[in-house]
C-alpha positions as CSV (number, residue, x, y, z in Angstrom):
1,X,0.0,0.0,0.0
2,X,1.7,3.6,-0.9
3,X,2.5,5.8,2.0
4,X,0.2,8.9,2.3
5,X,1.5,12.1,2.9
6,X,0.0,15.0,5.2
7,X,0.3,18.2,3.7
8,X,3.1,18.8,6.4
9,X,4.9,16.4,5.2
10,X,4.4,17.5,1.3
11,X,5.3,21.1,2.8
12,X,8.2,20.4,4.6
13,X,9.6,18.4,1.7
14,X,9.3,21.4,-0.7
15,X,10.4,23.5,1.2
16,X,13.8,21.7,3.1
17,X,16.3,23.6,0.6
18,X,14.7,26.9,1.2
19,X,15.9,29.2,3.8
20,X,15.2,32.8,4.5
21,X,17.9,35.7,3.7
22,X,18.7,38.5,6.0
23,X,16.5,41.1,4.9
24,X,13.2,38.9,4.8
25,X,14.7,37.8,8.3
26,X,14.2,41.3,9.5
27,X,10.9,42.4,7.7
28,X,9.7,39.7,9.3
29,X,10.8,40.6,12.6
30,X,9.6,44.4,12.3
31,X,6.3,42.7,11.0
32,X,5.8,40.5,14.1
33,X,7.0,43.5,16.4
34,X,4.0,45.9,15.0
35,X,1.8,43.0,14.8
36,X,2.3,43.3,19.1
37,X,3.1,46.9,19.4
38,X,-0.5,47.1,18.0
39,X,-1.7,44.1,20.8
40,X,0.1,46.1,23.6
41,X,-1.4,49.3,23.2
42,X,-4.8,48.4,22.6
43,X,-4.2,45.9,25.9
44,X,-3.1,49.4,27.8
45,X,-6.0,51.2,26.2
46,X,-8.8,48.7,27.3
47,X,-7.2,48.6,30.9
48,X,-6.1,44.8,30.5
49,X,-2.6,45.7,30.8
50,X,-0.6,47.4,32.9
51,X,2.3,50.0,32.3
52,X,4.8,48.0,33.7
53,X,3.9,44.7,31.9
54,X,3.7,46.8,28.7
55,X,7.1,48.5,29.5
56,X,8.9,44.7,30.3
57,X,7.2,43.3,27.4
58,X,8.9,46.6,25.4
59,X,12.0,46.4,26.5
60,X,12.1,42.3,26.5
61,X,11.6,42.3,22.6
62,X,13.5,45.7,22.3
63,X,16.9,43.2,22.1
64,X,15.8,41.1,19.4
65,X,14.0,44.1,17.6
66,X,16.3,47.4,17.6
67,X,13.3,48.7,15.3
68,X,10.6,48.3,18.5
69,X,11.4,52.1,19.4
70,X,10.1,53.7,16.3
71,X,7.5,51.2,15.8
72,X,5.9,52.5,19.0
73,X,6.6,55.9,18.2
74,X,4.6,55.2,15.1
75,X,1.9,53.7,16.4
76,X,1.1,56.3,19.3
77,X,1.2,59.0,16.2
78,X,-1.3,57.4,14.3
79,X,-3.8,56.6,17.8
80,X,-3.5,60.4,19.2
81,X,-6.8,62.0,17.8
82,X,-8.1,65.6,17.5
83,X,-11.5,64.5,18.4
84,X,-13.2,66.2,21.2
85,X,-14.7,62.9,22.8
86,X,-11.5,61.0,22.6
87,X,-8.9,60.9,25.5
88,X,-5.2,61.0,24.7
89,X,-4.0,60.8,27.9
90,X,-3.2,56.9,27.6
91,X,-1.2,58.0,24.3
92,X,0.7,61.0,26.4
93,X,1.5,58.8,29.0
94,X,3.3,56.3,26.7
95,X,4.8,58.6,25.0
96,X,6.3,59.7,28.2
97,X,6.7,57.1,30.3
98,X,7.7,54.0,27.7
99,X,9.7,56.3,25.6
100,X,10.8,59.4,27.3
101,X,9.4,61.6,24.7
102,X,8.2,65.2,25.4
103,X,4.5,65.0,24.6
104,X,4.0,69.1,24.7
105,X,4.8,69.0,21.0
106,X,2.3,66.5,20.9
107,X,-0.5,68.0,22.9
108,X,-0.3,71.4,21.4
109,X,-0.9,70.0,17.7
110,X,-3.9,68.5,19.2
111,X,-4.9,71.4,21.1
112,X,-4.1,73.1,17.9
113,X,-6.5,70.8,15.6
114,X,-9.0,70.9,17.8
115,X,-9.3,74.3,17.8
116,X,-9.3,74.3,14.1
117,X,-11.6,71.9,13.4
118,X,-14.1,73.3,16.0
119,X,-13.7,77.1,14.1
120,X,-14.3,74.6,10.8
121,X,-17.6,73.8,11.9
122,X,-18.7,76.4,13.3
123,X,-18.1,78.2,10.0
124,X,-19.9,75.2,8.1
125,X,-22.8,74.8,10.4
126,X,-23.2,79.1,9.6
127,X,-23.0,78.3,5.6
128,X,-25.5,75.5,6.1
129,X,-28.1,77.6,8.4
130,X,-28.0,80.3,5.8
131,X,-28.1,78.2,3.0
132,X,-31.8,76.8,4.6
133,X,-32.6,80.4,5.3
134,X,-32.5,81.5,1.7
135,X,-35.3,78.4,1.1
136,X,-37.4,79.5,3.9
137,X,-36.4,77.3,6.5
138,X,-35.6,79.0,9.8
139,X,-36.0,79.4,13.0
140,X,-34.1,78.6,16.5
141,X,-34.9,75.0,16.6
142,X,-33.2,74.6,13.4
143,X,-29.6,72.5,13.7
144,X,-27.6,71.7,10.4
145,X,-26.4,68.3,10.1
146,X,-22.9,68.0,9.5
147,X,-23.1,64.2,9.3
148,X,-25.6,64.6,6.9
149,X,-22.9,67.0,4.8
150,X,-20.8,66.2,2.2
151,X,-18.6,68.9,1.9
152,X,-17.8,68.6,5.9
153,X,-16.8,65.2,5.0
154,X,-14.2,66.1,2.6
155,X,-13.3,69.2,4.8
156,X,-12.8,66.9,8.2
157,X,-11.3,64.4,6.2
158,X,-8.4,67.5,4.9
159,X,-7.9,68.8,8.1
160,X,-7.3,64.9,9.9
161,X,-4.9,64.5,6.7
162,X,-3.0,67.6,7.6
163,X,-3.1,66.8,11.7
164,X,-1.4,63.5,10.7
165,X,1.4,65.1,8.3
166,X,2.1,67.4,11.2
167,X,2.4,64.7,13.9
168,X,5.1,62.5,11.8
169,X,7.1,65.8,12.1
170,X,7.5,65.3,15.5
């Protein structure tokens, strides 16, 4: 009776000769070390990890992944938000405490954007209640929709553009 193979086997036969060369080695690695940067700060962020199991986790894989540093950096830069609801303080405190980074750079472009954005909508929601003035609609019980708006849309989605350009030059 022939031998039947599991698709392991058929796998690790092809493959036997192969090996991996430096640089996949280490896209790999930076790979695997966002994959659980990412893990590690939404851990924080829902409260299921601590700061000091984050920060020996960090500095653990930090010897086998030079990279981990900027990865982090990265990652915190692309969570901070200019949203009013949203609280950076998590994000701040990383950026202090895990990597010794100033954040006042960081919290004045939010304070910055936030400001902006809220002068932005003011100035859109005034457009808008004109704009239903002119066909009769008025009154103090009437409320523009920005969700409801296009041109906020594109607008918001500008000035969350620029707020992310500026943060990568910190």
């Amino acid at each position: 009776m022939a031998e039947i193979k599991s698709t392991l086997d058929i796998i690790m036969e092809k493959t036997k000769n192969l090996s991996m060369t430096e640089e996949e080695r280490q896209k790999l690695l930076l790979k695997e070390g966002s994959g659980k940067i990412k893990g590690w700060v939404q851990k924080f962020m829902d409260d299921k990890m601590e700061l000091d199991q984050l920060k020996t986790a960090f500095q653990r894989e930090s010897k086998s992944i030079p990279e981990l540093k900027s990865l982090m950096k990265m990652e915190l830069r692309e969570r901070l938000s200019v949203e009013q609801y949203e609280d950076n303080s998590k994000i701040f405190q990383l950026f202090s405490e895990l990597l010794g980074v100033e954040i006042a750079p960081f919290a004045q472009t939010v304070n910055d954007f936030q400001n902006k954005i809220t002068t932005e909508k003011e100035k859109r929601i005034s457009t808008l209640k004109d704009n239903l003035q002119k066909m009769g609609i008025h009154g103090s019980s009437v409320l523009p929709n920005l969700f409801q708006d296009e041109q906020w849309f594109a607008t918001e989605k500008a000035l969350n553009n620029d707020f992310k350009q500026q943060l990568r030059k910190l």
